[in-house]
N, C-alpha and C positions, 0 to 999 in steps of 0.2 A: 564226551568222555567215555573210556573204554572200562563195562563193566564187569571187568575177569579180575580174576585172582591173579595175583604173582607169588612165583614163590622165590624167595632171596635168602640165602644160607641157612634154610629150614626153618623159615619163618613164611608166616602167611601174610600176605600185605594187600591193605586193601585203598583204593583211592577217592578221596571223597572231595566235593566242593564245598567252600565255609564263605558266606558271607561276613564280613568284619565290617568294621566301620563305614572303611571307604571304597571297600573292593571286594569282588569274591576270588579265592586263592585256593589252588589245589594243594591238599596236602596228599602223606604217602601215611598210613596208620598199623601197626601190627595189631593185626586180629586175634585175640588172645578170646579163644572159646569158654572157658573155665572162668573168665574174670566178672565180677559183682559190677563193678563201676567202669564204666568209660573214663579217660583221662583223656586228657591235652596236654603237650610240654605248654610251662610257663613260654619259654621262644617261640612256639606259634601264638601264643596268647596275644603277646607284644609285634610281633607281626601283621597280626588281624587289628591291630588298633588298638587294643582294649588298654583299659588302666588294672594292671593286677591288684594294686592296693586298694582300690575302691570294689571289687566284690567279696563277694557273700564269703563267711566263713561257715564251711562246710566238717563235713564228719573227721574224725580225728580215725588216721593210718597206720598201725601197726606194722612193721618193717624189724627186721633183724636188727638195724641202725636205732631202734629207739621207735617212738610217735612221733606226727605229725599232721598238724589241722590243714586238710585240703579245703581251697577255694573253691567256692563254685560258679561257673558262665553257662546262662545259659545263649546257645548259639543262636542268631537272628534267622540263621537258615542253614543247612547240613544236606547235601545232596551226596547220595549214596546209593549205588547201584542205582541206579535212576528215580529213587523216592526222593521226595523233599518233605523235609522235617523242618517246622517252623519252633524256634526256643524250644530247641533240645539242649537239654541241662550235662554238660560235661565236669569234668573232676581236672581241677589246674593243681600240676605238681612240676617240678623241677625233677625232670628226669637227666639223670646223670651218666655217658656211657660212655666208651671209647668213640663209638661211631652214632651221632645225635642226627641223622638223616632223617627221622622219622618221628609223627608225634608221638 
């Protein structure tokens, strides 16, 4: 896996490996510097295998839309930039976009 940056319509993206249940799957991520929590879209959740309804209920999200109680997963393995992270804890939300390419 190649460990460079891209940049895509002035967004920074970065590419990681996820083991999931049955497989390990690359995804594409926006690198958001300024952010407190990592996320995951709910659709790579269900991708990797997972059951959404059966994890953890995590911290409650403040949005212009109101609140919302984020899930939490944590991941069996996250390879990134050539580190391997074993049960790195991510934030499962339902991200909504025009263009949903990306966790």
């Amino acid at each position: 896996m190649k460990h460079d940056l891209l940049i895509e319509r002035r967004k920074i993206i970065v590419r990681a490996k996820i083991k999931g249940i049955n497989d390990v799957r690359e995804f594409k991520f926006f690198l958001d510097t300024g952010a407190s929590i990592t996320v995951i879209d709910e659709d790579a959740v269900f991708r990797l295998g997972f059951d959404i309804k059966r994890l953890k209920t995590g911290d409650r999200l403040m949005t212009a839309g109101g609140g919302m109680y984020l899930k939490i997963l944590k991941l069996p393995k996250l390879n990134l930039f050539g580190k391997e992270m074993v049960n790195f804890e991510v934030n499962v939300l339902k991200i909504s976009s025009a263009n949903n390419r990306f966790c």
